[in-house]
C-alpha positions in Angstrom: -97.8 -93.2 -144.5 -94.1 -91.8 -144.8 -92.5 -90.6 -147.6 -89.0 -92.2 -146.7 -87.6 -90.8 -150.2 -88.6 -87.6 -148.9 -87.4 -87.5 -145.7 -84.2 -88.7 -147.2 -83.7 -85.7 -149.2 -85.0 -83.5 -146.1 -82.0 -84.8 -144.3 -79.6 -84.2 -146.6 -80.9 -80.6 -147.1 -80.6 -80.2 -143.7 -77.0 -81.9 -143.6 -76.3 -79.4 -146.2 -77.4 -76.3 -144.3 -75.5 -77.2 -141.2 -72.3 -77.4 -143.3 -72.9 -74.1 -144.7 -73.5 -72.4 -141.9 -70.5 -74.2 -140.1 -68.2 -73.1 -142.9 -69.4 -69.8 -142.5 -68.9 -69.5 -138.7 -65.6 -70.7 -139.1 -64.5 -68.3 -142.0 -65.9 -65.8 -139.7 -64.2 -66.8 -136.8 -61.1 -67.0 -138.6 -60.8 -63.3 -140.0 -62.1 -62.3 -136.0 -59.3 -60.2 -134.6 -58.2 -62.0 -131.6 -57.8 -60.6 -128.1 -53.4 -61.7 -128.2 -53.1 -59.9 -131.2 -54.5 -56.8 -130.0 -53.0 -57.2 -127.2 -49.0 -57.3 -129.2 -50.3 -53.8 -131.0 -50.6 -52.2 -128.1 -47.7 -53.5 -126.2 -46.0 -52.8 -129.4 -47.0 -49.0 -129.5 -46.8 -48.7 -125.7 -43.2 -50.0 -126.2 -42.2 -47.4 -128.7 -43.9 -44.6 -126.8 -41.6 -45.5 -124.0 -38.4 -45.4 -126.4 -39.3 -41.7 -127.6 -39.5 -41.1 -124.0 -36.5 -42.4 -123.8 -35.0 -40.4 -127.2 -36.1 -37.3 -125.9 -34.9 -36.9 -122.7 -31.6 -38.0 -123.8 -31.7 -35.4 -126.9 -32.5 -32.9 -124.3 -29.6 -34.0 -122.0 -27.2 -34.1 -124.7 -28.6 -30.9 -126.2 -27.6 -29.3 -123.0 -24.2 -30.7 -122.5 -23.3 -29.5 -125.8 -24.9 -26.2 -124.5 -22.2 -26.4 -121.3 -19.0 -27.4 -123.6 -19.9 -23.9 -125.5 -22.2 -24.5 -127.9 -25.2 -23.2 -127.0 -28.4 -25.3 -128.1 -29.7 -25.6 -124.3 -30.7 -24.1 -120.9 -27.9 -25.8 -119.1 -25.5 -23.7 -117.5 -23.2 -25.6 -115.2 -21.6 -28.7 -114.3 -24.9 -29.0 -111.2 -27.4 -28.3 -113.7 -25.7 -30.9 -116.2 -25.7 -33.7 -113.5 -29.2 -33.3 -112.7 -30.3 -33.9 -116.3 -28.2 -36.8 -116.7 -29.3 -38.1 -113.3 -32.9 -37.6 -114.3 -32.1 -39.0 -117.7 -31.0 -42.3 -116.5 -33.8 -42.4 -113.9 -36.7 -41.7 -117.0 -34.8 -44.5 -119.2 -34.6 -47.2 -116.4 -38.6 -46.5 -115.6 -39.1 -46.5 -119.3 -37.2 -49.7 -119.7 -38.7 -51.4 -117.0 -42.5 -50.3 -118.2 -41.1 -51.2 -122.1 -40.5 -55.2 -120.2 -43.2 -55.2 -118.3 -45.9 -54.2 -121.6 -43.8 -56.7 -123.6 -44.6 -59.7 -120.9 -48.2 -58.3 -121.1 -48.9 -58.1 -124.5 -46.8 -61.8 -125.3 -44.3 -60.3 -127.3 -41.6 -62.4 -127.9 -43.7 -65.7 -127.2 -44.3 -68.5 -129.3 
């Protein structure tokens, strides 16, 4: 013959148990780093690698065309040798700039 008090209280233990371990699953899943917001950190740091790119070829362009105005801090000699860096200089930042939008659109900065 059944117990159906028993079985009763078996049910509810097992009721129990499942909402535990659901609870627990979903505090789990809640502190789990998620793929998007790894995905912003590196963006993010890619991103500012690019701007110190950025930073230090211009420090090393302005560096020389203080270098070519008499001060000398630089390597640059001449008006050629001043062009070039600035050339290359605006060259680097438009590569960096473009790399800097196209990490952002990867990582979903910006997005809501």
């Amino acid at each position: 013959m059944c117990d159906v008090k028993n079985m009763d209280e078996k049910i509810d233990n097992l009721k129990s148990k499942d909402e535990i371990c659901s609870n627990n699953l979903r505090e789990a899943r809640d502190k789990m780093v998620k793929l998007s917001e790894v995905k912003i950190s590196i963006s993010t740091a890619i991103a500012a690698a690019f701007g110190f790119i950025i930073a230090l070829i211009w420090k090393e362009i302005i560096v020389g065309l203080f270098a070519l105005a008499g001060l000398t801090i630089n390597d640059i000699t001449d008006v050629t040798g001043a062009v070039i860096a600035i050339i290359s200089g605006i060259i680097i930042t438009l590569v960096c700039v473009f790399g800097i939008l196209y990490i952002s659109k990867w990582g979903g900065i910006g997005q809501k």
